[in-house]
N, C-alpha and C positions, 0 to 999 in steps of 0.2 A: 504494500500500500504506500503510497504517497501524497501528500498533497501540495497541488500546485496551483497557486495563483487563486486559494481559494476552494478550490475543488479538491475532490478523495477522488484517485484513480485507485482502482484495484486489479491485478493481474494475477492471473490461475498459471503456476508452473506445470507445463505438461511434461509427458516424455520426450517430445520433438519438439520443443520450441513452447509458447507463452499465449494466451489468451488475454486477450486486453476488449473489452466493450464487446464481446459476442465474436470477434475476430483472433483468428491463429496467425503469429506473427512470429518468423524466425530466432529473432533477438529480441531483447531486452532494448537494446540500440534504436530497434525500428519500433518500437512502443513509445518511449521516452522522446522519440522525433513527433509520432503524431499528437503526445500530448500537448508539447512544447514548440514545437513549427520551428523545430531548427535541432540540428547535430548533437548529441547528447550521447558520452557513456552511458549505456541504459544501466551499467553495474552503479557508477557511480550517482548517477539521479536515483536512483532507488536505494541506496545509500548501503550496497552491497560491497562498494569496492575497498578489497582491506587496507589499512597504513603499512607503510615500510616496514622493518623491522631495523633497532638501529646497524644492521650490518648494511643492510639495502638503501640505505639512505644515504644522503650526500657526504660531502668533506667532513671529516669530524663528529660523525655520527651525528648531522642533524638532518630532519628528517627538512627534503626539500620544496615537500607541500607548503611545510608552515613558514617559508624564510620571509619575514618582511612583516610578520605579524609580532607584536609588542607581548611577552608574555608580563604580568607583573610580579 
């Protein structure tokens, strides 16, 4: 589940691919585009995609998602 701009999308994992509104849709990718009317990781819009781990992440083991955000 998600929501977006408002709205609950829900999508049914199948064994071949995703249900989204009564339609079977290959990816997650091609879900997250009709929600949204534009290119989306569907792992990462559906808030599947996992963080680094600090070996996978940048210089100095920090992770390169977060750089530029202020931690306190």
């Amino acid at each position: 589940m998600r929501e977006w701009q408002g709205r609950h999308h829900s999508v049914v994992v199948l064994e071949s691919g995703f249900e989204y509104a009564g339609q079977r849709h290959r990816t997650l990718s091609a879900v997250a585009q009709i929600i949204t009317g534009t290119h989306w990781s569907g792992p990462r819009f559906f808030g599947l995609a996992r963080r680094p781990t600090p070996f996978e992440s940048g210089p100095g083991g920090v992770d390169t998602e977060m750089r530029g955000t202020c931690h306190a």
